[in-house]
Structure formats: C-alpha cells, structure tokens
ZAKESE-716975 format. One record per residue (C-alpha): x, y, z; residue number from 1. Coordinates in Angstrom, 2 decimals, always signed. Example, Ala and Ser with C-alpha at 12.3 -4.5 7.8 and 13.67 -1.06 7.14 Angstrom:
<sites>
((+12.30 -4.50 +7.80) 1),
((+13.67 -1.06 +7.14) 2),
</sites>
This chain:
<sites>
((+12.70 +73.71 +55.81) 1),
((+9.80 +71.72 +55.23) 2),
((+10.25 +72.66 +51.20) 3),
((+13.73 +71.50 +51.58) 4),
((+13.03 +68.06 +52.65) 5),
((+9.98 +67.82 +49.93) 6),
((+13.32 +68.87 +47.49) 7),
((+15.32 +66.15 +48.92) 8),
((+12.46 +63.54 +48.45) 9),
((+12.10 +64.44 +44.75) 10),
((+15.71 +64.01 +43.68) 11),
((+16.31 +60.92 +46.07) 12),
((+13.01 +59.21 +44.08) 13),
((+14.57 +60.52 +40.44) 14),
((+17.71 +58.65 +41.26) 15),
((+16.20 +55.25 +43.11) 16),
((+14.01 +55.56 +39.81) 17),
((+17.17 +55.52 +37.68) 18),
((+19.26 +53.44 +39.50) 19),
((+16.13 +50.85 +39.43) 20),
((+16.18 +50.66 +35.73) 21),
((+20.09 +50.36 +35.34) 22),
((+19.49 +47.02 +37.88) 23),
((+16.96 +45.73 +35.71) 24),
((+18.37 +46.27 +32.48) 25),
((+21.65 +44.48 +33.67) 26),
((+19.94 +40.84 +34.29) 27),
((+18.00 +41.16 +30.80) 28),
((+19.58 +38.08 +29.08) 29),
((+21.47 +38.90 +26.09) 30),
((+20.25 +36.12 +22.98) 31),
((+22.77 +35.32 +20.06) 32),
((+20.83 +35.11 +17.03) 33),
((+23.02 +32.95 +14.17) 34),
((+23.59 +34.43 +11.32) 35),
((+22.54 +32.10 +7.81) 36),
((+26.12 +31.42 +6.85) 37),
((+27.02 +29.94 +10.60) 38),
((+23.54 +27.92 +10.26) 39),
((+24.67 +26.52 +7.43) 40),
((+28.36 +25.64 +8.74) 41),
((+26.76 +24.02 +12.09) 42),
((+24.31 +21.81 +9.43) 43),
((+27.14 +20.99 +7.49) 44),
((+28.94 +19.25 +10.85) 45),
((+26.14 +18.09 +11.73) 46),
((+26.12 +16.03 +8.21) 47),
((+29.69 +15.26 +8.95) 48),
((+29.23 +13.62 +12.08) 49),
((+26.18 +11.58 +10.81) 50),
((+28.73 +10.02 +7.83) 51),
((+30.81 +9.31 +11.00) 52),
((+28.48 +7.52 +13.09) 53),
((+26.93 +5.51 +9.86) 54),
((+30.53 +4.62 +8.90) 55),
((+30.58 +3.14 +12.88) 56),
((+27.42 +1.20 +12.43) 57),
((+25.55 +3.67 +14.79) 58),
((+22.59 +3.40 +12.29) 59),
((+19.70 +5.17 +14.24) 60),
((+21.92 +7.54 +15.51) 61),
((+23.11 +8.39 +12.45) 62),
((+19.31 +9.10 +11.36) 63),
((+18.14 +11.40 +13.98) 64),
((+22.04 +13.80 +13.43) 65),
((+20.78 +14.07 +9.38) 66),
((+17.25 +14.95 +10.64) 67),
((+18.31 +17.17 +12.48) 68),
((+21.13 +18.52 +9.85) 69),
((+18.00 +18.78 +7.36) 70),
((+15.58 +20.81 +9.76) 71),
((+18.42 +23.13 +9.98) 72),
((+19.77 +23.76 +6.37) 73),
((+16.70 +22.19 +3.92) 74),
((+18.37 +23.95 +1.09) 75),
((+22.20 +21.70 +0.70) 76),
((+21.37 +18.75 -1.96) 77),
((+24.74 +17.40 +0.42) 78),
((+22.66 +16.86 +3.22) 79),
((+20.39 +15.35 +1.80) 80),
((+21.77 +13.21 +0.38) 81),
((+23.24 +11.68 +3.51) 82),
((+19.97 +11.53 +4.71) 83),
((+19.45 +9.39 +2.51) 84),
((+22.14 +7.37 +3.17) 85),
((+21.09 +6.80 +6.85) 86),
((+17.44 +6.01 +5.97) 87),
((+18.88 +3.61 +3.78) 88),
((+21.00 +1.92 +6.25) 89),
((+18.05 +1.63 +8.72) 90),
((+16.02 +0.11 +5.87) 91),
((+13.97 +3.29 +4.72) 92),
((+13.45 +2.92 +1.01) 93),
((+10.73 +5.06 +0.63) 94),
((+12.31 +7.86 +2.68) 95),
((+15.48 +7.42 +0.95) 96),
((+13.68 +7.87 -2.36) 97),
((+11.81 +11.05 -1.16) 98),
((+15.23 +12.88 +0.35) 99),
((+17.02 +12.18 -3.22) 100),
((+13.79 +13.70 -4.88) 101),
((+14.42 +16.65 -2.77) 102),
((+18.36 +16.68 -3.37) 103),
((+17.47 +16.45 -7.26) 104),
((+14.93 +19.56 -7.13) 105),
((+17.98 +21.49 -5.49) 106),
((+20.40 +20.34 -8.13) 107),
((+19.38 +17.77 -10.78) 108),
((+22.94 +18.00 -12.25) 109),
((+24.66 +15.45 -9.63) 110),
((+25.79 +11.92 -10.76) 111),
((+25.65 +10.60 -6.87) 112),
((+21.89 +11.33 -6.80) 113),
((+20.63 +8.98 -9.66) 114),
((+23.37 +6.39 -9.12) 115),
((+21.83 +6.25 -4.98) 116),
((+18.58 +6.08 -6.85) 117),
((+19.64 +3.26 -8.41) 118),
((+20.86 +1.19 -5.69) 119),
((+17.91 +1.46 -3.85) 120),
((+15.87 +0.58 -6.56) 121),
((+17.71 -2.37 -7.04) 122),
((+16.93 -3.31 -2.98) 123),
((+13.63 -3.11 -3.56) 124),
((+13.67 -5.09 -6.97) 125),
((+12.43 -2.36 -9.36) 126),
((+15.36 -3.21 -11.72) 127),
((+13.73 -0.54 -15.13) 128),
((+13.92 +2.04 -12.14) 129),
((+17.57 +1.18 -11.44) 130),
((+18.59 +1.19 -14.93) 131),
((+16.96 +4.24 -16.01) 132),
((+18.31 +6.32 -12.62) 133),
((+21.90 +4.72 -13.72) 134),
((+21.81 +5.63 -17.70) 135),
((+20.56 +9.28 -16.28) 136),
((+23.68 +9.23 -13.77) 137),
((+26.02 +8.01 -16.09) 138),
((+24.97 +11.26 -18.57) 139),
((+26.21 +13.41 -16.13) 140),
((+29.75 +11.18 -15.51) 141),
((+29.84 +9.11 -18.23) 142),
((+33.15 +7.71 -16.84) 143),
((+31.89 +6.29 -13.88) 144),
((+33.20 +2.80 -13.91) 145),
((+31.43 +1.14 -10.94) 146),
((+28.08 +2.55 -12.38) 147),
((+29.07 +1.04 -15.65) 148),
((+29.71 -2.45 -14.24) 149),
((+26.12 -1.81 -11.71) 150),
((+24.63 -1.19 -15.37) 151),
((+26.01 -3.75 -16.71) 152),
((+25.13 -6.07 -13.57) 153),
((+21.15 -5.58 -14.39) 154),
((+21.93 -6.34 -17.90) 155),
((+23.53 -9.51 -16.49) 156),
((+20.60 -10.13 -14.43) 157),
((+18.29 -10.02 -17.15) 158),
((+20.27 -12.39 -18.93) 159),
((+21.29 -10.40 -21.49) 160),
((+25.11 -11.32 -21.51) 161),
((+26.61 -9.47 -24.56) 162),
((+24.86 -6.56 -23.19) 163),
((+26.10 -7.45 -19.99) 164),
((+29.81 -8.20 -21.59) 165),
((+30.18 -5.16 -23.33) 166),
((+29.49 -2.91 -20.02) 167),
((+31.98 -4.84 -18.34) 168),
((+34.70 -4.13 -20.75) 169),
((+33.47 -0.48 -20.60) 170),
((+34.22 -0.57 -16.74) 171),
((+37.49 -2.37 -17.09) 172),
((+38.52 -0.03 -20.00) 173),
((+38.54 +2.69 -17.40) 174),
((+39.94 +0.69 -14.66) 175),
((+41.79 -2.06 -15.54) 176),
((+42.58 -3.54 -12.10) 177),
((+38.68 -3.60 -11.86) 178),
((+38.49 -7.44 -10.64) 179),
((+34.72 -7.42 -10.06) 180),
((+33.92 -6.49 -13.57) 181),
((+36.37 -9.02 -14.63) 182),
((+34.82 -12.08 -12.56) 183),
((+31.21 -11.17 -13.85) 184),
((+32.47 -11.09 -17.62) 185),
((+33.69 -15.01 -16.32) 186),
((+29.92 -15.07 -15.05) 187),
((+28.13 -14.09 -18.11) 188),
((+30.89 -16.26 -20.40) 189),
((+29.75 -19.52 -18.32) 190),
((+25.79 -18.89 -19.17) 191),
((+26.96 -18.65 -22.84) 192),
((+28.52 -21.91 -22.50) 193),
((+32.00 -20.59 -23.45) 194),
((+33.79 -22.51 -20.81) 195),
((+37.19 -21.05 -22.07) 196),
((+36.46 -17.47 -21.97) 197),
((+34.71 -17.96 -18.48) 198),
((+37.98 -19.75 -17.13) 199),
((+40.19 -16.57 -18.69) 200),
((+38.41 -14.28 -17.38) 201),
((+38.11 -15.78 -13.37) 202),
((+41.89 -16.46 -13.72) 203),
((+42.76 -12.83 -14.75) 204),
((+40.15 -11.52 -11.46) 205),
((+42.21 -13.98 -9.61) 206),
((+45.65 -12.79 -10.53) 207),
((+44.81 -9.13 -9.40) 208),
((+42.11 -10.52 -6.07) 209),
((+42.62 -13.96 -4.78) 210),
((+39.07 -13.67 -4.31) 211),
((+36.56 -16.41 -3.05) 212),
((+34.72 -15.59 -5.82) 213),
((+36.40 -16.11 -8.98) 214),
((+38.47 -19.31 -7.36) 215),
((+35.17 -21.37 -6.26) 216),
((+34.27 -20.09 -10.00) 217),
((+36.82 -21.49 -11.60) 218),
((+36.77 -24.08 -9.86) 219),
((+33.11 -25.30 -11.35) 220),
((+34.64 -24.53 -14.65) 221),
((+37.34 -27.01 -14.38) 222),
((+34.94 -30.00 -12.68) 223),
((+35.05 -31.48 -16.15) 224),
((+38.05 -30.93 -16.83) 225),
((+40.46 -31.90 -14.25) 226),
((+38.76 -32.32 -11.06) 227),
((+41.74 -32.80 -8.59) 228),
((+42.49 -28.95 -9.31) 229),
((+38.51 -27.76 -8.88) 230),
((+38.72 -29.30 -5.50) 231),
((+41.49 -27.70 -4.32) 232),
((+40.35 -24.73 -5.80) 233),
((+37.17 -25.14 -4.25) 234),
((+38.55 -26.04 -0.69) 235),
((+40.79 -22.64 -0.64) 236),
((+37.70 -20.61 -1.99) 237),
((+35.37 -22.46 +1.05) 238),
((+38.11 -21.26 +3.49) 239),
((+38.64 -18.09 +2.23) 240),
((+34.92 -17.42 +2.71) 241),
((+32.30 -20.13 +3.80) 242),
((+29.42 -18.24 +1.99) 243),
((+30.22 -19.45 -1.02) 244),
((+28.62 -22.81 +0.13) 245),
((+25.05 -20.96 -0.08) 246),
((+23.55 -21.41 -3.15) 247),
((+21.42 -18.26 -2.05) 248),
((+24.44 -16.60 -1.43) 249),
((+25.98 -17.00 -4.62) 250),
((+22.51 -16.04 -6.09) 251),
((+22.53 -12.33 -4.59) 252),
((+26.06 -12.14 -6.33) 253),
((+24.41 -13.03 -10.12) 254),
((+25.57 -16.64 -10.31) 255),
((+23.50 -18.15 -13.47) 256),
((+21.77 -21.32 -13.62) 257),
((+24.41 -22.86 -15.76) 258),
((+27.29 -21.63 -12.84) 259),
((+24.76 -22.72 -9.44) 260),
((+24.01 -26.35 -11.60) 261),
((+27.92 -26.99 -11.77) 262),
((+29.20 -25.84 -8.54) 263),
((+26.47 -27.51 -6.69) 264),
((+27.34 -31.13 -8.59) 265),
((+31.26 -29.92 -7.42) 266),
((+30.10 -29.37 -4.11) 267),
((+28.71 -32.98 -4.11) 268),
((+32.10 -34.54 -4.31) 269),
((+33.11 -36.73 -1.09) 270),
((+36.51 -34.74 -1.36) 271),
((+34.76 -31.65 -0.35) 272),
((+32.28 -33.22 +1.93) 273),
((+34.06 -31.90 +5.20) 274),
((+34.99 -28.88 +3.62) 275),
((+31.46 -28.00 +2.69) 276),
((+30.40 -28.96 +6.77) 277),
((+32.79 -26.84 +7.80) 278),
((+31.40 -23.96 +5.66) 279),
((+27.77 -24.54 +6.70) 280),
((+28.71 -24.32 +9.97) 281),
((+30.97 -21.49 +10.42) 282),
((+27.73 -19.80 +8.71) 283),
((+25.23 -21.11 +11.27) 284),
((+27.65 -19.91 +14.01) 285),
((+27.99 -16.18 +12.32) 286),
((+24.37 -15.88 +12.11) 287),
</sites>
C-alpha cells in the first residue's frame, strides 16, 4: 500500500511537472521579426507621407517622418532625397547638402540630386556651386528645360545676357509655352538696351500668362513711349499682385538695374500714386 501511494505521488508530480511547462510556454509572447523587403516597403510610406505633410505646410512634421524613414531604410537615394527636401523647407542647408551627398554615394547617376544641389546653393548664394551641380545634372537629362532656364537664370544674374539669352531659347525650344523663360529673355533684352526685343518678348509671356510680371515689365518699357498704356499696364500688374511695388521684390526675381531704374521713375507717376498705396499696403497687411 504504502509503495502504491509513493507510485501515485511520482506520476501525479511527472504530470503537474508537464502540465506546468505547457502553462508557461503558452503566455511566452510570440515577436514578429520584419523581414528586409517589408522594412523597406514601411520606409518607403513613411517617405510618402512626409511628401504629404511638406506638400500641407506641416514642415517639422514632415522632418521628424523622413528621419525616421532614413533610420529605417539608409540605403534608398529616394528617401533621401526627401529628406532633403524637408530640411530644406525648415531652413537646413547644411543638412540638405549632407543627405544629397549621401543620395549621390548610393546613385550618382540621378538628375534630381544635382539640380536640388543647385537650388540650395543658390539659397545660400554660392552661385559657381549652383552652376556646376546644374551643368552636372543637366549631363544626365540634358533636356531638362526648367534646369536650362535655372542655368540660364545665374548666367542672367551674372550679367552675362547672351549667355543668359541663349539658355532661354534652349528652355523654350523644348517647351514652347515656357512663359518664365520667355519674360527673362524680355529681362536680359532690357539690360542690353534693346527696348524692342524686351517689349516682344514680355508681350509673347503675356499672351500665354497674363502674368504680373511681364505686364508691370512692359509696362516700364513703354514709359517712353506712350505712357497712358504703361499706366494702365502698370495698374492691372499692381492689382494682379502688389509685390511688384517692392523694388526688393522684383530684385529676388533678376530685375536689372536698367529694368528697377525705369519702373521705379513709372512708379513715380501721380497716376499710379494710389495704386502704388494700395500695393504697399495690402503688403504690410500680408506680412
């Protein structure tokens, strides 16, 4: 009897024993480990919804989703590229520059790296940087129009105008509805003193934009000419867009000396005096 219950004991311990482990084992937590390919789709949304929220102003949100789309997937020139994008929107040149370096290691054969390059270049006023990223950029797509007429914009600033010129006709070559390249052909025209070929050229951009621009452009060419038309001209260009009124303004978009000394004496007129007021003011009020 008494080695029948020690019997009993012994297989009652071997099962609570086994039974014990089968409870354990069932609350050990089961961990999904991702494999490379679904990392790299989850960085790739992650990059997506950073474009998103950059496109929606949400600049320093924007940042910390590309970070974060980077730590993940370090090896997609994509990524960072739009990294670079978002630093640049919250004013992070030198970060910008260092996440295209990295995009270019990855894959130095990408047009969109060296034409960013350029741009920010150009923000921080390092304009033989800019042009040499562009001229790189524009080996890869040679066709590139808008990086033709950016080209052709620091050639412009630099004031060399035929160099300037013949870009422009490059970019409008490819596109022809390109109005911007059109008006600064009209810019570069003026500071050559050929009045005629500047007032061609900002009545052609204005036929395919009615654009601020070219019309408050025109306008200055025709002061001398007939000046009841430059201040109409003027006054619709004023209302279409009050900037104008800034000489500053006009500055940042490559107005030359020539362009500024005319449409400033235009502005002067006592036709335009309330116009030019009104201008000022709707800027004070936006700012």
């Amino acid at each position: 009897m008494k080695k029948l219950i020690k019997n009993i004991l012994f297989f009652s311990l071997i099962i609570f024993y086994f039974l014990k482990i089968e409870k354990v084992q069932s609350i050990i937590p089961y961990y999904y480990y991702p494999t490379e390919k679904n990392l790299q789709k989850e960085s790739l949304s992650l990059g997506k919804n950073a474009y998103q929220l950059l496109y929606f102003g949400q600049n320093r949100d924007s940042l910390n989703l590309a970070k974060l789309a980077v730590r993940i997937n370090k090896t997609d020139e994509k990524l960072w590229l739009i990294l670079s994008e978002t630093q640049v929107a919250n004013k992070q040149y030198k970060n910008a520059l260092n996440s295209l370096n990295k995009a270019q290691k990855i894959n130095s054969n990408i047009s969109e790296i060296y034409f960013a390059k350029s741009n920010i270049y150009l923000q921080i006023s390092q304009q033989k940087n800019a042009k040499d990223a562009l001229e790189t950029g524009l080996k890869i797509e040679p066709k590139n129009h808008k990086a033709i007429f950016q080209l052709g914009n620091i050639f412009l600033m630099e004031k060399n105008y035929i160099k300037a010129i013949k870009l422009f006709n490059q970019s409008v070559k490819i596109k022809p509805d390109f109005w911007q390249a059109i008006n600064n052909k009209a810019l570069a025209y003026f500071e050559k003193n050929n009045i005629e070929l500047s007032i061609k050229f900002f009545e052609k951009a204005i036929s395919i934009q009615d654009n601020a621009e070219p019309i408050l452009g025109l306008a200055s060419c025709l002061r001398v000419k007939d000046i009841d038309i430059a201040i109409e001209l003027a006054k619709k260009a004023l209302s279409k867009d009050p900037n104008y009124v800034d000489y500053d303004y006009r500055k940042k978009q490559l107005w030359g000396e020539q362009l500024q000394a005319s449409t400033e004496i235009l502005l002067q007129n006592e036709k335009l005096k309330k116009d030019v007021i009104l201008a000022k003011s709707k800027i004070n009020a936006s700012s």
